[in-house]
C-alpha positions as CSV (number, residue, x, y, z in Angstrom):
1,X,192.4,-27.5,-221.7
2,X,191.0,-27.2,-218.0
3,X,192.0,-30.1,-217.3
4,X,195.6,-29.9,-218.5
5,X,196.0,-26.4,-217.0
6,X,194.8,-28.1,-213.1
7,X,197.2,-31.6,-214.0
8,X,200.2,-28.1,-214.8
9,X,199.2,-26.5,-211.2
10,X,199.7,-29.6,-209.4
11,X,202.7,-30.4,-210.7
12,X,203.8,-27.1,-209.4
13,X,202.2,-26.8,-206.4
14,X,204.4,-30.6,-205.2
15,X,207.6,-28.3,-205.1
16,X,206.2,-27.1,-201.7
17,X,204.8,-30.3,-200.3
18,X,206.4,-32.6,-197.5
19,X,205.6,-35.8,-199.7
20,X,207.5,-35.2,-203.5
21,X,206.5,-38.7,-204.7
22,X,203.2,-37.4,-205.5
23,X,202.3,-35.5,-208.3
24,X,200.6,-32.9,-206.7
25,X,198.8,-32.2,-203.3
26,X,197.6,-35.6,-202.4
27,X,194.3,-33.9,-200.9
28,X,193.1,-32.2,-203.9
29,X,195.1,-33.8,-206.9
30,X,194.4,-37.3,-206.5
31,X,190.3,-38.3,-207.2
32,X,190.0,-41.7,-204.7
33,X,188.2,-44.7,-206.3
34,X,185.1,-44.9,-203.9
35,X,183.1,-47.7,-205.5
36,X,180.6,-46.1,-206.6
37,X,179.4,-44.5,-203.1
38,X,177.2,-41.7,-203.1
39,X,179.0,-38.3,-203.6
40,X,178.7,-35.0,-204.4
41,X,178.0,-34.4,-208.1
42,X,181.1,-35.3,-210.5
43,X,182.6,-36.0,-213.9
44,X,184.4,-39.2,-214.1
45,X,188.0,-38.9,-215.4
46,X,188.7,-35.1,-214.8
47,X,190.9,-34.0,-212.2
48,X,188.8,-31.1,-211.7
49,X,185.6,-33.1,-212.4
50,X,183.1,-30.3,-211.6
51,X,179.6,-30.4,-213.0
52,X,178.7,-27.4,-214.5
53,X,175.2,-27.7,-213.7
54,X,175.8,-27.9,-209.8
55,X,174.9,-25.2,-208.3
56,X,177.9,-24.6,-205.6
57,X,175.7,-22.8,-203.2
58,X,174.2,-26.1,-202.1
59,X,178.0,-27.9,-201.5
60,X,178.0,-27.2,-197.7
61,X,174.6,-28.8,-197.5
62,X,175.1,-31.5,-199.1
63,X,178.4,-32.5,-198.2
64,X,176.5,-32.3,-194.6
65,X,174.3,-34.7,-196.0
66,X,176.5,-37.1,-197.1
67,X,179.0,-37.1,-193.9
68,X,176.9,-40.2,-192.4
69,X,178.9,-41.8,-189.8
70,X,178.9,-45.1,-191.9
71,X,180.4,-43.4,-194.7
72,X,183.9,-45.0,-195.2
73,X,186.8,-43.0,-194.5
74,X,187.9,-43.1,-198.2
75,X,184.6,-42.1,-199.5
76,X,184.8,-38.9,-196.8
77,X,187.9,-38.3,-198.1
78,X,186.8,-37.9,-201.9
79,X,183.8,-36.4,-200.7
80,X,185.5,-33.6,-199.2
81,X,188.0,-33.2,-202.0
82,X,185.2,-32.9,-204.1
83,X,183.6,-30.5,-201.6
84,X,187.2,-28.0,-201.1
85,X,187.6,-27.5,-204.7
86,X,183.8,-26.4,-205.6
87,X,183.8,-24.0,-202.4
88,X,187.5,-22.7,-203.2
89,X,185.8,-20.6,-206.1
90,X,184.3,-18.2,-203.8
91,X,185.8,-17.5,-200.1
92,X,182.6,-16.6,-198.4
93,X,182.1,-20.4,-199.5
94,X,184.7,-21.6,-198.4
95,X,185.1,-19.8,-195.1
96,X,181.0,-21.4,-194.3
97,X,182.7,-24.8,-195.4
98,X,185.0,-24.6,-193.0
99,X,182.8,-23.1,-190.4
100,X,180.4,-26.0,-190.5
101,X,183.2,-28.6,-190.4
102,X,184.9,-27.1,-187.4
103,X,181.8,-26.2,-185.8
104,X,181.1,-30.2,-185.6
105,X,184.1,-30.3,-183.9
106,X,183.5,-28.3,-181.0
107,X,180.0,-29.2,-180.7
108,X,181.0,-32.4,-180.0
109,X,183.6,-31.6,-177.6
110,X,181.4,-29.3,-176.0
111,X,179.2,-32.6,-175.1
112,X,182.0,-33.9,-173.6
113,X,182.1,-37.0,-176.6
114,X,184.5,-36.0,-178.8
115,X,183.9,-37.0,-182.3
116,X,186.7,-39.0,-184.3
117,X,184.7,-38.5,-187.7
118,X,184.0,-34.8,-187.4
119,X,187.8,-34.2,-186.1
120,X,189.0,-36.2,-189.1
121,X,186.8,-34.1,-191.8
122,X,187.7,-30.5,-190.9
123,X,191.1,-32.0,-190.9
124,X,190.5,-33.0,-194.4
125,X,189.5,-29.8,-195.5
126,X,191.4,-27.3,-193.4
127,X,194.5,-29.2,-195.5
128,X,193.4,-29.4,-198.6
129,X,192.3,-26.0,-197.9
130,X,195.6,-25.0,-197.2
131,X,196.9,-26.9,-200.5
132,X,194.7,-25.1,-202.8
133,X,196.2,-21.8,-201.0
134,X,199.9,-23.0,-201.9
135,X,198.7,-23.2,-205.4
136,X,198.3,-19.4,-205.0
137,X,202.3,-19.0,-205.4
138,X,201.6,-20.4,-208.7
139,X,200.9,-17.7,-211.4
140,X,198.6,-18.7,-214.6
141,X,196.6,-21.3,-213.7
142,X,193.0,-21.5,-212.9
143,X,193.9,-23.4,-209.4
144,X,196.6,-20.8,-208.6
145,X,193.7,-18.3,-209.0
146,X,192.0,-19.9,-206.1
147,X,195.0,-20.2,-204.1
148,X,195.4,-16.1,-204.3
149,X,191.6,-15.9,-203.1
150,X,191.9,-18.2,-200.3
151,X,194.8,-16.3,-198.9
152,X,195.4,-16.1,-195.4
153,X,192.6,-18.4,-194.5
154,X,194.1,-21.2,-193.0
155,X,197.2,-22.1,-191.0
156,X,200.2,-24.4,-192.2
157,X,199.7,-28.2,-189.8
158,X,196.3,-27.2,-188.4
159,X,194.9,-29.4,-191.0
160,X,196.9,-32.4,-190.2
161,X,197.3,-32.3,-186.3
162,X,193.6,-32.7,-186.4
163,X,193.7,-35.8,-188.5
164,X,196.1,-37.2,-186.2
165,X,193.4,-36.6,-183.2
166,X,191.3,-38.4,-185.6
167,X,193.6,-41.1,-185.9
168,X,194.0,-41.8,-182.1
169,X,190.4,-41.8,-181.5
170,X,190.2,-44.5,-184.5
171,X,193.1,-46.5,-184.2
172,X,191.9,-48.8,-186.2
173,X,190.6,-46.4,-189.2
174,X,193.3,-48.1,-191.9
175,X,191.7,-45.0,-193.8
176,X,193.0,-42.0,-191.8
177,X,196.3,-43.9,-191.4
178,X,196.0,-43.9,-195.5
179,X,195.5,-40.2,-195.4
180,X,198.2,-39.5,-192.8
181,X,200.4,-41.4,-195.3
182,X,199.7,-39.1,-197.9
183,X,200.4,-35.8,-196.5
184,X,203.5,-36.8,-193.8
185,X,207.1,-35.8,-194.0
186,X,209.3,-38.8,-195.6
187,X,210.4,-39.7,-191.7
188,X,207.1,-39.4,-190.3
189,X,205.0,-41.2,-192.9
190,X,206.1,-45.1,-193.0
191,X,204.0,-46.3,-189.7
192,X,200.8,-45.0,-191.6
193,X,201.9,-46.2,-194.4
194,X,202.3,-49.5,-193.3
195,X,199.2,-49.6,-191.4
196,X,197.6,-48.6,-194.6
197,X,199.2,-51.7,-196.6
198,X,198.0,-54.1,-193.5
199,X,194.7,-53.3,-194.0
200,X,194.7,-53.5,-197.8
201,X,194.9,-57.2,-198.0
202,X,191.5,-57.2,-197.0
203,X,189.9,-54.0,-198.6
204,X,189.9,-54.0,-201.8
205,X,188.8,-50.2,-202.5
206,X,192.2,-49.4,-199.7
207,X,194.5,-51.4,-202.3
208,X,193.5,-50.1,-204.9
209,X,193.7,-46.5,-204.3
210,X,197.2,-47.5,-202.8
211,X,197.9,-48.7,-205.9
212,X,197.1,-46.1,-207.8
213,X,199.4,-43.7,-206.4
214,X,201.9,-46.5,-206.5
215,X,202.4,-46.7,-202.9
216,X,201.0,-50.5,-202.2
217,X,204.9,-51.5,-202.0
């Protein structure tokens, strides 16, 4: 029944989203296929796949942890995902989640080295942030309950200007150009896209998630 009632949220929460194709908010609907990379803890098959037995306190932490800088861009990506909707139950959680994330960001900068990977995961999460707090316009759903507590705590684009940052700092990241393809507007998303389908040809793990959300052609 969880399940069914997050699958019912996302379908609703797409009526506001720039890319209708998808069923749902690409950020936090869609689980990516990581081959078998290390990630936070997770049950296989559920949209909202979260352990019981995790104790969320720990998810800024680890997802710290895990953010190596040879981590692939797609396992970030499900990392994060992974990482938003555990902290989006409680918004002092959240709020440190973001904190961190950012706080990378202008560390970095603050060196004078600006830092493509940190830029592109507070991207990641300040929009699927933002995509949980949509949900919030949703009545009756356990997702749309998280939305209305996250309120107010991002703003619409921050999200995805940073992943474009990220995106010229890497231009040869096939993954962010995968991620930019999944939350553009219809005009603005076919040179990511492309990109994206380029690269697959020769990752495997890149054609497949294409695949998946039936965007490989």
């Amino acid at each position: 029944m969880r399940t069914q009632t997050f699958v019912v949220s996302c379908a609703l929460a797409v009526l506001s989203l720039a890319a209708p194709a998808l069923a749902g908010p690409p950020f936090i609907c869609h689980p990516f296929d990581i081959g078998g990379t290390a990630s936070l803890p997770w049950v296989d098959g559920d949209y909202l796949g979260m352990r019981g037995d995790y104790d969320i306190t720990r998810v800024v932490a680890d997802t710290q942890a895990l953010l190596k800088a040879d981590m692939p861009t797609l396992a970030r990506m499900e990392t994060l995902r992974r990482a938003v909707l555990y902290a989006s139950r409680d918004r002092a959680l959240a709020e440190r989640l973001v904190a961190v994330l950012t706080g990378r960001v202008h560390a970095a900068d603050a060196s004078g080295h600006a830092d493509a990977q940190a830029i592109f995961d507070a991207g990641y999460v300040l929009e699927a942030m933002s995509e949980v707090e949509m949900a919030g316009h949703y009545m009756g759903s356990d997702l749309a309950a998280r939305g209305r507590t996250l309120a107010g705590m991002t703003r619409p684009d921050d999200g995805r200007t940073l992943i474009l940052k990220s995106a010229a700092l890497r231009a040869d990241d096939a993954g962010i150009a995968f991620a930019l393809a999944l939350i553009s507007k219809t005009e603005d998303k076919q040179p990511h896209l492309l990109k994206a389908r380029a690269a697959a040809k020769q990752d495997r793990l890149l054609a497949a998630n294409l695949a998946r959300l039936q965007m490989l052609q």
